[in-house]
C-alpha positions as CSV (number, residue, x, y, z in Angstrom):
1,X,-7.7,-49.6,0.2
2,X,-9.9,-46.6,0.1
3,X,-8.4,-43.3,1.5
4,X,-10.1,-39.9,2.5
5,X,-7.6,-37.7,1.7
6,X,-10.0,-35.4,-1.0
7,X,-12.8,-35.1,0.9
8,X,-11.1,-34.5,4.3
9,X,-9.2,-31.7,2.0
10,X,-12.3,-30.7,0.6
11,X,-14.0,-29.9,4.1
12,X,-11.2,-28.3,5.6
13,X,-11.1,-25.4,2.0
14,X,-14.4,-25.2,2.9
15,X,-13.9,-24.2,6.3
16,X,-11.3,-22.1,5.7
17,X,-13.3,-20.0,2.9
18,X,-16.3,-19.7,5.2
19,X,-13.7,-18.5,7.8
20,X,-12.8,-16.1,5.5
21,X,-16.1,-14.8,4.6
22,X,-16.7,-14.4,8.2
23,X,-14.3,-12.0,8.6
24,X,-15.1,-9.8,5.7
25,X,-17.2,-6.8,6.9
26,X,-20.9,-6.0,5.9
27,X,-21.5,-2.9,6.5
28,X,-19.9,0.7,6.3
29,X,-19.3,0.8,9.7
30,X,-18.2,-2.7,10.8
31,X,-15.1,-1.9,7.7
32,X,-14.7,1.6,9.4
33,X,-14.2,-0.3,12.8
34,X,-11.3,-2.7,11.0
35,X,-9.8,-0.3,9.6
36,X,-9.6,2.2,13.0
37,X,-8.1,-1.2,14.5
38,X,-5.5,-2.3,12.0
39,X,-4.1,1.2,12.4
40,X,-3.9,1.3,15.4
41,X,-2.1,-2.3,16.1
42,X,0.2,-2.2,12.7
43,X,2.8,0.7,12.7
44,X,3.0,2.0,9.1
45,X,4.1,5.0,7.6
46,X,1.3,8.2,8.2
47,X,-0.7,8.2,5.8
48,X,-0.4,4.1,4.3
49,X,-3.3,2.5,5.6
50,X,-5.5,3.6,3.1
51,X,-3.5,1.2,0.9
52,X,-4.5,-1.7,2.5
53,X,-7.3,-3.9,2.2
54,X,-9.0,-2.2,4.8
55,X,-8.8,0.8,3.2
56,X,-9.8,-0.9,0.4
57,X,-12.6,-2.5,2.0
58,X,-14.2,1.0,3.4
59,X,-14.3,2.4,0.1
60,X,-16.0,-0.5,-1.4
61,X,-19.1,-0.2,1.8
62,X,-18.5,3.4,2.1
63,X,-18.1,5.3,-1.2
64,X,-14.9,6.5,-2.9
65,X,-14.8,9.6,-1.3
66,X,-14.7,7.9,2.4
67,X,-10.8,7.4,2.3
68,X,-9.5,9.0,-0.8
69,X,-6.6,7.7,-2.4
70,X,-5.7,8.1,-6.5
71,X,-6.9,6.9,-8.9
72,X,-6.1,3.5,-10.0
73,X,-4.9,2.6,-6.1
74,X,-7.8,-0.4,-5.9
75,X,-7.0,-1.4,-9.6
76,X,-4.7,-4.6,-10.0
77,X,-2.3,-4.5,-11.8
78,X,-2.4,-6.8,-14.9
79,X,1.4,-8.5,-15.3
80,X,1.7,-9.7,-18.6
81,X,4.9,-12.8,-19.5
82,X,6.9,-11.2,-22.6
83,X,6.5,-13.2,-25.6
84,X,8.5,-16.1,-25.9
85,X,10.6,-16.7,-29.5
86,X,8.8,-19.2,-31.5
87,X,11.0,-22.4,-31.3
88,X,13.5,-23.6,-34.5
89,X,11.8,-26.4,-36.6
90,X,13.1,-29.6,-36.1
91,X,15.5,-30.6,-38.7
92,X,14.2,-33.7,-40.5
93,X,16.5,-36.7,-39.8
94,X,18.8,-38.2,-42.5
95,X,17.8,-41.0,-44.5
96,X,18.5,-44.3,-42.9
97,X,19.2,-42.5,-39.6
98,X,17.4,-44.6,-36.9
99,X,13.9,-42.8,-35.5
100,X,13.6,-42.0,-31.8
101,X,11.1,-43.7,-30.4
102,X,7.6,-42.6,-30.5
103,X,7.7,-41.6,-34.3
């Protein structure tokens, strides 16, 4: 029995990236016109809209200088996992003890 599961799921990221890139502006003053119109349906602190991705994306068209914030704001931040401890060796079993499987 054949199923379509993967391409069906397939065609729909497809859509949904191509969706996406729709929505992401080309020019300086299409990202100027977001912006103007997330702030003014989102209520936000004066002053935090800059911070967002539509700030984000009018400095990226625009120029640094469009909608200053400080340096480092469109930087990720890299999260590094602390290093784990280095696990015990195992203890060789006793003579004559039986073997776990696998061994």
């Amino acid at each position: 029995m054949t199923t379509y599961r993967t391409p069906l799921l397939i065609l729909l990221c497809a859509a949904a990236c191509g969706a996406a890139s729709a929505q992401a502006p080309q020019s300086c003053e299409e990202a100027w016109a977001q912006y103007n119109e997330f702030k003014d349906r989102n209520e936000m602190e004066p002053g935090r809209h800059a911070y967002t991705v539509y700030g984000a994306n009018v400095r990226a068209l625009c120029g640094a200088q469009a909608l200053p914030v400080p340096p480092g704001t469109d930087t990720p931040r890299i999260i590094r996992r602390p290093p784990q401890a280095p696990r015990p060796p195992e203890k060789p079993a006793a003579p004559g003890a039986p073997q776990p499987p696998g061994r």
